[in-house]
C-alpha atoms as a printed R data frame, in Angstrom:
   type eleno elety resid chain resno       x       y       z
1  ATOM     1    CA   UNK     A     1   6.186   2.340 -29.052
2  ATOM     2    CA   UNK     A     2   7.708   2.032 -25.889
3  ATOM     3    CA   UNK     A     3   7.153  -0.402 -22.641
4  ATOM     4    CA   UNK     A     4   7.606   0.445 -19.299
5  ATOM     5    CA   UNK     A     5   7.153  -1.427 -15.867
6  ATOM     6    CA   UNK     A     6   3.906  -0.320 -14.563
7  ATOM     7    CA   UNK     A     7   3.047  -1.407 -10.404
8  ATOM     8    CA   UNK     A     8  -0.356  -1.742  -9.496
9  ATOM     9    CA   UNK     A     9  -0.145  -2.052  -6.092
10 ATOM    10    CA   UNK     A    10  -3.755  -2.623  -3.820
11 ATOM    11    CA   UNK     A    11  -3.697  -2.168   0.259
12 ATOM    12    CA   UNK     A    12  -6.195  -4.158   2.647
13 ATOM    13    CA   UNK     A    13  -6.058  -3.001   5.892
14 ATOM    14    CA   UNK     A    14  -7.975  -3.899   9.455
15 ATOM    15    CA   UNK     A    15  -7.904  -2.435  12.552
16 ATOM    16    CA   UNK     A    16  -8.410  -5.023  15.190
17 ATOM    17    CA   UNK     A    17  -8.342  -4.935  19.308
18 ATOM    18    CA   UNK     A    18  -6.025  -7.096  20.792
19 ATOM    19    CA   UNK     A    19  -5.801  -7.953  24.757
20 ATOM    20    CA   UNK     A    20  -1.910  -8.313  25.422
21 ATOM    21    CA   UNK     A    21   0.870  -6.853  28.213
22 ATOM    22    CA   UNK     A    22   2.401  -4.600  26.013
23 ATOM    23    CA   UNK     A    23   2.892  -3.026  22.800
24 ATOM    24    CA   UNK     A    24   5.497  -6.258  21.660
25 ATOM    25    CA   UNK     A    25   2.844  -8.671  22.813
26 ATOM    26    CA   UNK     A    26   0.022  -7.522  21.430
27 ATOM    27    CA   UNK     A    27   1.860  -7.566  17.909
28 ATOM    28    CA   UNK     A    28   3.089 -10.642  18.467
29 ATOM    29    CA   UNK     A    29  -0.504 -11.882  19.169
30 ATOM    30    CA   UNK     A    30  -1.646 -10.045  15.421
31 ATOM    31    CA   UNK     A    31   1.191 -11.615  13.451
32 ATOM    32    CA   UNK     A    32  -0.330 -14.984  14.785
33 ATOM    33    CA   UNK     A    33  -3.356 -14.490  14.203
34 ATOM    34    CA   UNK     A    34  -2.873 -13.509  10.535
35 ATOM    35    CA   UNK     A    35  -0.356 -16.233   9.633
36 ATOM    36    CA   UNK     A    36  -2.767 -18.744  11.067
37 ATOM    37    CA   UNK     A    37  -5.421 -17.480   9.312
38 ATOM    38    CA   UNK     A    38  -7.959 -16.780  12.022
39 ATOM    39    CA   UNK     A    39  -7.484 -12.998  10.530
40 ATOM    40    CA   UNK     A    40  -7.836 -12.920   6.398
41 ATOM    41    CA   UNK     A    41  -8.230 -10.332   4.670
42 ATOM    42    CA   UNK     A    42 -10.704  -9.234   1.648
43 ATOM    43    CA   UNK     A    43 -12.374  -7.111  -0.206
44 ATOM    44    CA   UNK     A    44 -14.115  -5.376   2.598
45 ATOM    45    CA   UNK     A    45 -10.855  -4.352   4.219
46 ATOM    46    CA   UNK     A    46  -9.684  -2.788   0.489
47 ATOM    47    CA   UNK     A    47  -7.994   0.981   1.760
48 ATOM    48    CA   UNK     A    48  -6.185   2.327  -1.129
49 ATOM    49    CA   UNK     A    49  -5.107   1.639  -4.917
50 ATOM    50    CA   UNK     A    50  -1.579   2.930  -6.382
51 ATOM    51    CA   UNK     A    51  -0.683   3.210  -9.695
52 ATOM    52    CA   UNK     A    52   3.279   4.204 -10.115
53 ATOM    53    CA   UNK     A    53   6.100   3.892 -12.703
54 ATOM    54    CA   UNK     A    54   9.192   1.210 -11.421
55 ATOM    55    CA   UNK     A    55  11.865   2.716 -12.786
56 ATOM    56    CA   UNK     A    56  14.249   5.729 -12.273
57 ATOM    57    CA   UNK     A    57  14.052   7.143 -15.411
58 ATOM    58    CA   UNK     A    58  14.343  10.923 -16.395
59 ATOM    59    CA   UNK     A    59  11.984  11.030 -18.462
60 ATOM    60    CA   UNK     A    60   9.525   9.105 -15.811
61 ATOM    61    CA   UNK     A    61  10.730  12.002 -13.031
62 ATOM    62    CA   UNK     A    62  10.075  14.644 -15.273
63 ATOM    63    CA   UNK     A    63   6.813  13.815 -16.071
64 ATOM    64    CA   UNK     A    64   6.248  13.068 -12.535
65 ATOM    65    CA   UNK     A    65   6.921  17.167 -11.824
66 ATOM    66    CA   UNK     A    66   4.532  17.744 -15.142
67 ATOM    67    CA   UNK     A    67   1.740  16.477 -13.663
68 ATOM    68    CA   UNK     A    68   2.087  17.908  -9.902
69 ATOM    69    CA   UNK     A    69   2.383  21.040 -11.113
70 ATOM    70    CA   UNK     A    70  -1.034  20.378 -13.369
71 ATOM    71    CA   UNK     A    71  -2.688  19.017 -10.279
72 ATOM    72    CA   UNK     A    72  -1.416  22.259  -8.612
73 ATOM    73    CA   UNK     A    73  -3.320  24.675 -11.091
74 ATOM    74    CA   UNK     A    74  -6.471  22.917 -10.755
């Protein structure tokens, strides 16, 4: 038996409305408000889920192409 590095890797994501000058600004105002914690996110803001190999192993890659080109035929 083998063991290989498995990521599990979860997104949250929020779109929020921000008042600000510009583009820059209004960033600037975001990245404050989530390192001071008046933004947090949870569970309700849960996007997306990825499951992927972390290596860059052959044998990894060719598996990779095995099962694109079963998702393909289905």
């Amino acid at each position: 038996m083998k063991t290989f590095k498995i990521e599990i890797k979860e997104v949250l994501s929020r779109v929020i409305d921000i008042d600000a000058k510009d583009l820059n600004d209004a960033i600037l105002k975001a990245r404050y408000l989530y390192d001071s914690e008046e933004i947090v996110l949870d569970a309700e803001d849960y996007s997306d889920t990825s499951i992927d190999p972390v290596t860059n192993n052959f044998e990894v890659e060719k598996l990779s192409k095995k099962n694109l080109m079963m998702k393909e035929k289905n």
